[in-house]
C-alpha positions as CSV (number, residue, x, y, z in Angstrom):
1,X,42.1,41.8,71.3
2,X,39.5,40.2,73.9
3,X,39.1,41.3,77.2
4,X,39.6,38.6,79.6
5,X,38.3,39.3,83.7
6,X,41.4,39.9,86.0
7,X,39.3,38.4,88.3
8,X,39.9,34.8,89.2
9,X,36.5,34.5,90.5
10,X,34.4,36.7,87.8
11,X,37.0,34.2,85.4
12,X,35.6,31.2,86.7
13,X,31.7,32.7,86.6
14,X,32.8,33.6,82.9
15,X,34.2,29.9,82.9
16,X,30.8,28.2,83.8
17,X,28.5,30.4,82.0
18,X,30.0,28.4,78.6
19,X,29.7,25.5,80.6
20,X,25.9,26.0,81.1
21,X,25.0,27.4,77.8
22,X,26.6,24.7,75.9
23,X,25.5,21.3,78.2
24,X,21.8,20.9,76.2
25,X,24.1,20.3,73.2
26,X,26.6,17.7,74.3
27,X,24.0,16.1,76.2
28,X,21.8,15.5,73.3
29,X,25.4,14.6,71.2
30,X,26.1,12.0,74.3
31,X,22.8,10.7,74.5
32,X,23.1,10.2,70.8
33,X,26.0,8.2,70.6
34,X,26.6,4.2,71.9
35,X,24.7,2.1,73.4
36,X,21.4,1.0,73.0
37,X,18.5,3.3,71.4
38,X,16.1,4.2,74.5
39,X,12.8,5.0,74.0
40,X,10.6,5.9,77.2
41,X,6.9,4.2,77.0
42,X,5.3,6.1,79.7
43,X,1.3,3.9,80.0
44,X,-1.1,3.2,82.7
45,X,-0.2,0.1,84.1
46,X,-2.8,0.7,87.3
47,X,-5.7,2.2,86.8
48,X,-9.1,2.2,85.0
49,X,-7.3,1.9,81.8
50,X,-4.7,-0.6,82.9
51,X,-5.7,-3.8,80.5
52,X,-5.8,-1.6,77.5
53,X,-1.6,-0.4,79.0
54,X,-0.8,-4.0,79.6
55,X,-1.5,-4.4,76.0
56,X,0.0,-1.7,74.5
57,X,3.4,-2.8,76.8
58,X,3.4,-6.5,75.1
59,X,2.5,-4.6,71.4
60,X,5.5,-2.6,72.3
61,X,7.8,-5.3,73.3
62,X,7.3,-7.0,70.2
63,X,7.9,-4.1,67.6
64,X,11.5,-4.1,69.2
65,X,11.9,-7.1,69.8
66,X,11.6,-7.4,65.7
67,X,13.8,-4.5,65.4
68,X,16.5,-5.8,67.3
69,X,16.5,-9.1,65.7
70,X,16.2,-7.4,62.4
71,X,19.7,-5.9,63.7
72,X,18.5,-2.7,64.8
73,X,20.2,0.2,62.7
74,X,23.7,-0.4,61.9
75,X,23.7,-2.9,64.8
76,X,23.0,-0.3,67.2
77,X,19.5,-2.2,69.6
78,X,16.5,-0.7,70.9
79,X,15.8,-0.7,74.8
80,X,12.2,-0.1,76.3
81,X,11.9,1.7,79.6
82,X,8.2,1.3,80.9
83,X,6.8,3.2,83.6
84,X,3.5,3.5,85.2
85,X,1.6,6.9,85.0
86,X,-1.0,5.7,87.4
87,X,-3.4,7.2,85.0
88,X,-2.6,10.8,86.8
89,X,-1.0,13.8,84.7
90,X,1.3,14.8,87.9
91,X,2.7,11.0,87.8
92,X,3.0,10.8,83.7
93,X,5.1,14.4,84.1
94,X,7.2,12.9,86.6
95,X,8.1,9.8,84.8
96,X,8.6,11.4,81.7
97,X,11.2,14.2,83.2
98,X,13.2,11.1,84.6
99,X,12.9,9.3,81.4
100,X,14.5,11.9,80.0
101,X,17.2,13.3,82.5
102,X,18.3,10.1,84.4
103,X,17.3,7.4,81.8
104,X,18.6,9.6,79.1
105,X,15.8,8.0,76.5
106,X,15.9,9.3,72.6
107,X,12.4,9.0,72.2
108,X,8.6,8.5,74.1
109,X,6.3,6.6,73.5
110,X,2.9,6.3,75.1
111,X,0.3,7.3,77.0
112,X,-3.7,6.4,77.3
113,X,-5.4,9.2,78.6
114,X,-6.2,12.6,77.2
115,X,-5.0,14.7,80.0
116,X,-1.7,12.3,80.6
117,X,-0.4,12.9,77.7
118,X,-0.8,15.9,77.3
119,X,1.6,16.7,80.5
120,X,3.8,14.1,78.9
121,X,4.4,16.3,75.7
122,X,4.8,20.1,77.7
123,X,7.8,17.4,79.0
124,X,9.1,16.5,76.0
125,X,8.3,19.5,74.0
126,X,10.1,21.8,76.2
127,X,13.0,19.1,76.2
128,X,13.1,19.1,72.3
129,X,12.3,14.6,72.7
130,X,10.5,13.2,70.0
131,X,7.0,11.9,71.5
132,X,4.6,9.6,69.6
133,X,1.7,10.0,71.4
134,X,-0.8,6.5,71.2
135,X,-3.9,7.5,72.7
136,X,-6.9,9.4,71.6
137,X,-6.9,13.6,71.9
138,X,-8.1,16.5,69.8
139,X,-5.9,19.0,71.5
140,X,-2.5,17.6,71.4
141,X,-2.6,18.4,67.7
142,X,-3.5,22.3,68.1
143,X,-1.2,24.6,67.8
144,X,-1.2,25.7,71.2
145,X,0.1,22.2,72.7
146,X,1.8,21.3,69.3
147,X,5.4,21.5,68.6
148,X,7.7,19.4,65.7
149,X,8.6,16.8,68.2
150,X,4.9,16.2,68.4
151,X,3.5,12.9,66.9
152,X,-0.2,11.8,67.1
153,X,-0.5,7.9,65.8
154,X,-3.9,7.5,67.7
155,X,-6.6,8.5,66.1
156,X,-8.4,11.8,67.4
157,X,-11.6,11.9,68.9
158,X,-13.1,14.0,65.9
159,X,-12.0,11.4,63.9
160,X,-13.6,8.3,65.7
161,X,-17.1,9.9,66.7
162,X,-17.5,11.6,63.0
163,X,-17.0,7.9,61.8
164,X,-19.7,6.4,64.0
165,X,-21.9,9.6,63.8
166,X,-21.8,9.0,60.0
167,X,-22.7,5.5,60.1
168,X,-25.0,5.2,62.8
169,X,-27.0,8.5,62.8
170,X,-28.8,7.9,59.7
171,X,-30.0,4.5,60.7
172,X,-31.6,4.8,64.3
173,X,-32.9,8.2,64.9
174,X,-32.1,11.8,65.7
175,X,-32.8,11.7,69.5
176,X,-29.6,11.3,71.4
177,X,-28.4,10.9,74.7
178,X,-24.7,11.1,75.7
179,X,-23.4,9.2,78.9
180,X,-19.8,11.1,78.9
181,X,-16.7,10.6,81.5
182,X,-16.3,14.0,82.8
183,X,-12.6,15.0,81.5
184,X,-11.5,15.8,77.6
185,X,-11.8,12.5,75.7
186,X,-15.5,12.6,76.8
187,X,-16.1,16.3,75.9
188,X,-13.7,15.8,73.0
189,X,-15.8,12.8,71.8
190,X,-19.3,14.5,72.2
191,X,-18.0,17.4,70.2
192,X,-17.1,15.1,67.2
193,X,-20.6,13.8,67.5
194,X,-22.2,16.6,67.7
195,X,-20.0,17.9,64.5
196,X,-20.7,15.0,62.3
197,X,-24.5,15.2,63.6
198,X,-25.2,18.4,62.7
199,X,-26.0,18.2,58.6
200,X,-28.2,14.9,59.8
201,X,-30.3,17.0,61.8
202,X,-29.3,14.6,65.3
203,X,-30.7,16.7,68.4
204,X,-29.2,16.4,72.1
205,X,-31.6,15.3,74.7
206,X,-28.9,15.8,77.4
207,X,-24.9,15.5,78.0
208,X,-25.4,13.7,81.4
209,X,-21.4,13.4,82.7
210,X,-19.9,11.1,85.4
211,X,-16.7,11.5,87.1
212,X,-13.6,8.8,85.5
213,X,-13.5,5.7,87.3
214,X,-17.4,5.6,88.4
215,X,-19.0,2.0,89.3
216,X,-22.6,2.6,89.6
217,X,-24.5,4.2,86.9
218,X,-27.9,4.1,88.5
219,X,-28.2,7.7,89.0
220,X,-28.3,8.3,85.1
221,X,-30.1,5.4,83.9
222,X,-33.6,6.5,85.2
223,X,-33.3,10.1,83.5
224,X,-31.6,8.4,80.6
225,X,-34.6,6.4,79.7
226,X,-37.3,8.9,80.6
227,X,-35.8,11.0,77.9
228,X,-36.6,8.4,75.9
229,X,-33.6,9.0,73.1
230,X,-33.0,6.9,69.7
231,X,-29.8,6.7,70.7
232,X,-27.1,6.5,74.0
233,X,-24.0,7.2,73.3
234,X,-21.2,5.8,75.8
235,X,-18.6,8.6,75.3
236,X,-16.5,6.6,78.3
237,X,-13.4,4.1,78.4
238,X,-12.1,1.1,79.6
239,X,-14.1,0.1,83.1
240,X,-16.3,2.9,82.7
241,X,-17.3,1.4,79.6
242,X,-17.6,-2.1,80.3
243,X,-19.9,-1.0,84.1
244,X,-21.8,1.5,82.0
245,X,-22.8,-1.1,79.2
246,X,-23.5,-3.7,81.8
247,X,-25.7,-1.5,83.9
248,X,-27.5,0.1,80.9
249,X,-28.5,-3.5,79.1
250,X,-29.3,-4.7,83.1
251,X,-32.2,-1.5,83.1
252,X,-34.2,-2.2,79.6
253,X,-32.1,0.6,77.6
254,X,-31.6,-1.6,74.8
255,X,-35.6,-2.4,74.5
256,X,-36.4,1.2,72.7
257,X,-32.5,2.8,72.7
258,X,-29.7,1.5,70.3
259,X,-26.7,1.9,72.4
260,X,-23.0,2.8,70.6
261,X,-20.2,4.0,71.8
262,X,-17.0,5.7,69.8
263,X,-14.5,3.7,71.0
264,X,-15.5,0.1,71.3
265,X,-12.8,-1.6,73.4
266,X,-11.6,-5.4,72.2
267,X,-10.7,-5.4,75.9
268,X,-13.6,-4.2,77.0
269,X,-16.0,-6.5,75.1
270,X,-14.1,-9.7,76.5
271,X,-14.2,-8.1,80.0
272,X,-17.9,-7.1,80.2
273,X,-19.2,-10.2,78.2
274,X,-21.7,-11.0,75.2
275,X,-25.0,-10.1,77.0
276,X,-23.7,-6.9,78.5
277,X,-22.6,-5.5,74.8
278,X,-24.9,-7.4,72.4
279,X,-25.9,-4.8,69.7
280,X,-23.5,-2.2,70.5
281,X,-22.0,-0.7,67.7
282,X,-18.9,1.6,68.0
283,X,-15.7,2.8,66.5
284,X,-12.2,1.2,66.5
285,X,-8.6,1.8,65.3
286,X,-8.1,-1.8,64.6
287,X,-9.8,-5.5,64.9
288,X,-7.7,-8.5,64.5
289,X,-10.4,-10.3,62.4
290,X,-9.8,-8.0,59.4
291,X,-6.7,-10.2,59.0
292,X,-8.5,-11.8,56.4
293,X,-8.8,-8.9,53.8
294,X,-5.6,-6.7,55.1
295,X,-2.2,-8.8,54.8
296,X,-0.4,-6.6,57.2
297,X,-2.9,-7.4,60.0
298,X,-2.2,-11.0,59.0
299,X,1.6,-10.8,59.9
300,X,0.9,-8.5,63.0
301,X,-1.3,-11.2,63.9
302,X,0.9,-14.2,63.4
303,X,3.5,-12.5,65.4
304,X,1.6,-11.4,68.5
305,X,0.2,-15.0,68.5
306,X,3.6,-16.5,68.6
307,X,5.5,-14.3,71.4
308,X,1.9,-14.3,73.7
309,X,0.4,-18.2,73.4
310,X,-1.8,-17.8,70.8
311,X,-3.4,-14.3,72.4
312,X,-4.7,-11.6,69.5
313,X,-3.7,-7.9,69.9
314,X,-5.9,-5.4,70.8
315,X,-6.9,-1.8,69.3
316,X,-4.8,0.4,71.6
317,X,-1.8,-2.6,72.1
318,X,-1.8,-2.3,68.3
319,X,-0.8,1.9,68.4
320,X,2.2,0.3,71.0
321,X,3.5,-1.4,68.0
322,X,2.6,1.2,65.7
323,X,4.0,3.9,67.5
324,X,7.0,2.4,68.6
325,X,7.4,1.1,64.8
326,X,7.4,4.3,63.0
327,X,9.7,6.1,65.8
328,X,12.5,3.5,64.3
329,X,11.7,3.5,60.6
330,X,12.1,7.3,60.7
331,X,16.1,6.5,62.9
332,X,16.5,4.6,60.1
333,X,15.1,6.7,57.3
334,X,17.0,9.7,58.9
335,X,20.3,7.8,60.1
336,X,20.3,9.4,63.2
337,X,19.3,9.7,66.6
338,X,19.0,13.4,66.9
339,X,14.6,13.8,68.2
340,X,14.8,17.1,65.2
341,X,16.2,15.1,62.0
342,X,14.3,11.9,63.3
343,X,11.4,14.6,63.3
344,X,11.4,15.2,60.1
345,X,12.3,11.8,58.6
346,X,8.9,11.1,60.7
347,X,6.8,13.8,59.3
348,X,7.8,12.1,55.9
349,X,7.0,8.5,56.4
350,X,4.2,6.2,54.4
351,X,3.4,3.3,56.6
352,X,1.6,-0.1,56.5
353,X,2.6,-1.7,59.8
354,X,-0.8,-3.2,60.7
355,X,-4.3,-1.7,59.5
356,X,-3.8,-0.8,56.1
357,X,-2.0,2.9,54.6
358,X,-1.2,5.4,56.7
359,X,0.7,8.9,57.2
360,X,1.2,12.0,59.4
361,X,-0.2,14.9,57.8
362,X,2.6,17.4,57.7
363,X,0.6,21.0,59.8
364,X,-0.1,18.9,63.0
365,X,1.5,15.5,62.7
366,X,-1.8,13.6,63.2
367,X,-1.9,9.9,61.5
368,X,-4.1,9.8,58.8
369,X,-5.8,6.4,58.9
370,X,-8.7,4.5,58.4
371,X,-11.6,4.4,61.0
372,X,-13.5,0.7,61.3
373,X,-17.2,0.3,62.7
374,X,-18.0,-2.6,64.2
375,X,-21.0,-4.7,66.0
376,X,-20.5,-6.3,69.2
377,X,-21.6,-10.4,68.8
378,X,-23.8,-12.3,71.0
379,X,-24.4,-15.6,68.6
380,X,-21.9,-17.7,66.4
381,X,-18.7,-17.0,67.2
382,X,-15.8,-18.9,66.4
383,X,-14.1,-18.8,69.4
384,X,-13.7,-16.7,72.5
385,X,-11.6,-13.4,70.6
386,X,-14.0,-13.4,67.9
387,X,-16.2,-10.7,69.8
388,X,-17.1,-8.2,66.5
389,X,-18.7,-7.6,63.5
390,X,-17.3,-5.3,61.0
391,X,-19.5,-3.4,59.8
392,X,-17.7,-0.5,57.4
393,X,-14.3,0.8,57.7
394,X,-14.5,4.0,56.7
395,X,-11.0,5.2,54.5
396,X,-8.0,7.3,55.8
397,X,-8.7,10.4,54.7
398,X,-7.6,14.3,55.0
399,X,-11.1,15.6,54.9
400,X,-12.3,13.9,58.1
401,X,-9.8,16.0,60.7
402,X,-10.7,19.3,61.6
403,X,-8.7,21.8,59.1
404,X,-5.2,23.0,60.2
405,X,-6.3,26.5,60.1
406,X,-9.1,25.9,62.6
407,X,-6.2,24.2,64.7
408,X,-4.2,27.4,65.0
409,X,-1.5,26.1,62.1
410,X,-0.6,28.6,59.5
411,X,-0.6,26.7,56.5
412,X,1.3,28.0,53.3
413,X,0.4,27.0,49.3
């Protein structure tokens, strides 16, 4: 026989005790069950980065606004809940803990910035909520920051600066200079660099950093070209990248320096112009004028065209519809809303939404995926969104992410 308090008040402790031990699991069954399917999409919407976020939000709105003409699963919708992370780790935190607790979401979303979304997934992964993360980070995937709600469907820095390090290296010199944005995609991206330089014999003149969000760059430019590199490398993003290009083609850099960068924004090409980025070569996750050769693009294409007046989607608005995309196939390919079972369903998944094959590799949930080099134009374009050149895309494969093991993952055969 139990013992059961004589106490009224040690009974009603007792009492709410249960209570408290047993509320994480009916509020994950009620926020499971009816209504619509939330998922949080947590971007800069002010900010250096806040074209790329604008983008991302109409990618977004599109890939459920497919799904929920589709039917959704078993007629239940999909609801997007935006908020603005100002582009500040303390705000993306904030938003993502009310996402969660008063918006009662399923799922995130989001993110463009390193360090944001990183304080978006301590959120989530101490709340046991799916996250898809859609911007560009090394560490997200180690095993420190990592958990199974963890999703990466950005590409990784090591990733997009080993591509353009193998492409570009060989061609224009060993000398290089970087021109970094002092915070961890800029040190993440010189590392990858550095990495893929290494066997090519590339040497580092200098690392010369600026803080995020700088306008003049004509502190650097002087030393920059006295140390007379083969190569710049623009390790920055968004603004940064667009005043740094214009600044470095405005002081003679291109006349003995080939400027690339790993990232080469869609966005920021049409903000910054022709002249500013003429000859710059870079990395990307996606170009619209693959279309031609890549069906999927095609369709992802046709369809942003039609919901934005004949607009083209960028590289980051495409991870929006990617991300947000996969999250659903895997509710549908685990019939259920639970963030663990939809976990796993997503861990599983072989996808085509836009760029070609792609899938998470199963130690650190990164998307594997294909890495496309292009060439800024400056002559004989078609019309004003037919910026690039590509150049190579180089093939998703395993081989070109760090190993799991050197991410912290124990990996049994």
């Amino acid at each position: 026989m139990s013992h059961i308090p004589a106490n009224p008040r040690r009974r009603r402790l007792v009492m709410a005790g249960t209570a408290m031990a047993t509320a994480p699991a009916l509020f994950n069954i009620a926020r499971a069950q009816g209504g619509p399917i939330k998922i949080g999409f947590p971007v800069p919407l002010t900010g250096a980065f806040s074209a790329e976020a604008q983008d991302q939000v109409r990618a977004a709105e599109l890939a459920v606004k497919e799904w929920n003409a589709a039917g959704g699963h078993k007629g239940q919708m999909c609801e997007l809940l935006v908020r603005d992370t100002k582009l500040n780790p303390g705000e993306a935190a904030t938003r993502t803990l009310e996402l969660i607790e008063k918006d009662k979401v399923n799922f995130v979303v989001g993110s463009l910035s390193a360090a944001t979304q990183l304080s978006i997934n301590a959120v989530t992964r101490e709340r046991k909520v799916l996250y898809n993360s859609i911007s560009q980070s090394d560490t997200i995937n180690e095993a420190k920051d990592w958990s199974l709600y963890t999703f990466h469907e950005a590409l990784n820095p090591h990733l997009t600066a080993g591509a353009v390090g193998r492409y570009a290296f060989p061609k224009f010199g060993k000398r290089v200079v970087y021109l970094t944005a002092d915070y961890a995609y800029g040190h993440e991206m010189v590392r990858g660099f550095q990495r893929a330089g290494q066997s090519l014999g590339m040497q580092t003149l200098a690392d010369i950093r600026h803080p995020l969000g700088t306008a003049d760059y004509s502190a650097f430019l002087p030393r920059i070209q006295a140390l007379k590199p083969d190569i710049l490398v623009l390790c920055n993003f968004g603004r940064d990248l667009v005043n740094s290009a214009k600044q470095a083609t405005d002081f003679g850099i291109k006349q003995t320096t080939k400027i690339i960068a790993p990232v080469l924004l869609f966005t920021s090409r049409l903000a910054g112009g022709a002249d500013a980025f003429e000859g710059v070569l870079g990395g990307t996750s996606y170009y619209w004028g693959m279309e031609d050769k890549i069906p999927s693009a095609k369709k992802f294409n046709d369809a942003f065209r039609k919901a934005y007046n004949g607009a083209v989607p960028s590289d980051y608005g495409a991870l929006g519809y990617a991300g947000i995309r996969s999250v659903l196939q895997a509710v549908k390919d685990a019939d259920s809303l639970d963030s663990q079972r939809v976990a796993i369903a997503l861990r599983q998944l072989r996808y085509d939404w836009y760029k070609g094959p792609q899938f998470y590799r199963k130690c650190d949930h990164q998307s594997v995926q294909s890495v496309v080099i292009v060439e800024s134009k400056s002559k004989g374009m078609k019309d004003k969104n037919d910026v690039f050149n590509v150049l190579a895309i180089e093939a998703p494969d395993e081989k070109n992410l760090r190993t799991c093991e050197e991410m912290g993952h124990k990996v049994t055969t």
